[in-house]
One Martini backbone bead per residue (centre of mass of N, CA, C, O) as a GRO file, in nm:
protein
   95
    1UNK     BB    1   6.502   8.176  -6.590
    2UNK     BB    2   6.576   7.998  -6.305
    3UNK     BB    3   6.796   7.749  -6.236
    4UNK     BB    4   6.737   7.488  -6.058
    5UNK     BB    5   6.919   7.304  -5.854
    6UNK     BB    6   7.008   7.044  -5.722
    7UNK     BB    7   6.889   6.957  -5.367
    8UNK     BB    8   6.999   6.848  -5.024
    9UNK     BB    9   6.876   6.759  -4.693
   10UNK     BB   10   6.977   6.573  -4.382
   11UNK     BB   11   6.827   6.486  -4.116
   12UNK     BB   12   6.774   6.444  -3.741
   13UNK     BB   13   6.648   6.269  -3.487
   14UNK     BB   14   6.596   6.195  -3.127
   15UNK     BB   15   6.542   6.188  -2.806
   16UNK     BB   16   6.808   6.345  -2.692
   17UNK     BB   17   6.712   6.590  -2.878
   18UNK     BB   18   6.593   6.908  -2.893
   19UNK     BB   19   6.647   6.900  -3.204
   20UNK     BB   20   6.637   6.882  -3.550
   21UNK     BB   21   6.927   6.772  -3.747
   22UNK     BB   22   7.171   6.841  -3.959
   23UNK     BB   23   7.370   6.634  -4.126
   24UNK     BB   24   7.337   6.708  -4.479
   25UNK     BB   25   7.487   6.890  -4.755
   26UNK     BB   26   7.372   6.927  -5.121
   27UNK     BB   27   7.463   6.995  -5.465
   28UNK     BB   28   7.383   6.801  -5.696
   29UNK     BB   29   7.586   6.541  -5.685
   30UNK     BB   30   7.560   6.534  -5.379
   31UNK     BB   31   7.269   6.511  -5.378
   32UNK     BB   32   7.281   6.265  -5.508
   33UNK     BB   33   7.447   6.112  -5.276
   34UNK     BB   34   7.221   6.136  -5.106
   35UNK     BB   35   6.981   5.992  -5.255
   36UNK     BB   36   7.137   5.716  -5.255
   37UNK     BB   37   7.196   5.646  -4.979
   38UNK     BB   38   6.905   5.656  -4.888
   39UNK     BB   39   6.819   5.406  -5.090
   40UNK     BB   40   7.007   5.215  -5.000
   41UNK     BB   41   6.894   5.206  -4.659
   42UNK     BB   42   6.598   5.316  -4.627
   43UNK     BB   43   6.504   5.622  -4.685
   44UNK     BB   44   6.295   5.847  -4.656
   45UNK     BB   45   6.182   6.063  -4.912
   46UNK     BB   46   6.131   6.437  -4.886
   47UNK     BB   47   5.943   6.662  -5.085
   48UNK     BB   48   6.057   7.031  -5.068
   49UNK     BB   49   6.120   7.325  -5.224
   50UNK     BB   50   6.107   7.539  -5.004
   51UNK     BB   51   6.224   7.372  -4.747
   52UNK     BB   52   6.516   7.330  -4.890
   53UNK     BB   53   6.604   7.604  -4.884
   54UNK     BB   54   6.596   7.708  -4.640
   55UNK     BB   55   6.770   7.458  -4.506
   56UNK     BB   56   7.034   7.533  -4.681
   57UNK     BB   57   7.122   7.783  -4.513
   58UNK     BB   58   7.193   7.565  -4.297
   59UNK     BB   59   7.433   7.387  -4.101
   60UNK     BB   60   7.581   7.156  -4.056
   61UNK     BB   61   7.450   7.066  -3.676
   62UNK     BB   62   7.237   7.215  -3.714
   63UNK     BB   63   6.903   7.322  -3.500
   64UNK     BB   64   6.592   7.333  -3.571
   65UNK     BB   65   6.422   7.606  -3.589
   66UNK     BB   66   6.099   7.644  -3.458
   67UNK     BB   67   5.995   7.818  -3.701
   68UNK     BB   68   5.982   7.470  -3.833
   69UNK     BB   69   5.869   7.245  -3.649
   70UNK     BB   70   5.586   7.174  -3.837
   71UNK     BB   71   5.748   7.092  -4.114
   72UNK     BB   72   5.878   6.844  -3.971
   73UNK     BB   73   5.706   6.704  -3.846
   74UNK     BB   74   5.555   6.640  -4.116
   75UNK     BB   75   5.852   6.457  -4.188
   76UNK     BB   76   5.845   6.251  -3.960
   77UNK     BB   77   5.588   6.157  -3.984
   78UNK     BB   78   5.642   6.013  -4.282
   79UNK     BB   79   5.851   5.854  -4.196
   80UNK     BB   80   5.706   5.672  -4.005
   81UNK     BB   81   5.503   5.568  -4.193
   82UNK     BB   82   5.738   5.415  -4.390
   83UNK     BB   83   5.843   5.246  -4.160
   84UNK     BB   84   5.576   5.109  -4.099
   85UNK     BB   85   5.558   4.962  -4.371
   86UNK     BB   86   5.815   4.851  -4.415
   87UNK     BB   87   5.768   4.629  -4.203
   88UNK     BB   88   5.537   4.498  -4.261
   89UNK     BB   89   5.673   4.411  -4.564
   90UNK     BB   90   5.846   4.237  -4.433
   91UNK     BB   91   5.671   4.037  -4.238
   92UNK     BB   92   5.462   3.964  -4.501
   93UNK     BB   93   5.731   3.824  -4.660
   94UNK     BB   94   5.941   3.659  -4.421
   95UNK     BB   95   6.234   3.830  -4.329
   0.00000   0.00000   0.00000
């Protein structure tokens, strides 16, 4: 059986963009500092081991082909919906 590395793969999506794009992509220890400095900023960490194989093929600036355009979405969803919660959570303690 194959052992799988830890794999990490950062994107962004903007307005301005016209699809999202890799910002960096790293495996093992660069994964992990990929996954520290996500948690260091409070970036929501979303996991799909399926999708990082695919997305890890790509270069850091490429930006994200349409067909799988549905995959991100589903994605860019969780980072909205967590960075909601997140605001809540900050209002509701008076930070």
């Amino acid at each position: 059986m194959k052992d799988r590395q830890k794999k990490a793969v950062s994107i962004k999506y903007t307005q301005n963009d016209f699809a999202p794009k890799i910002t960096a992509k790293g495996k093992n220890k660069i994964a992990e500092e990929i996954l520290k400095l996500a948690k260091e900023n409070d970036i929501p960490i979303y996991e799909d081991r399926d999708l990082i194989e695919i997305l890890y093929t790509m270069d850091v600036g490429y930006e994200i082909p349409e067909t799988l355009y549905k995959a991100i979405a589903e994605i860019l969803t969780f980072v909205y919906l967590a960075n909601e919660k997140y605001k809540y959570m900050i209002k509701e303690s008076g930070e």
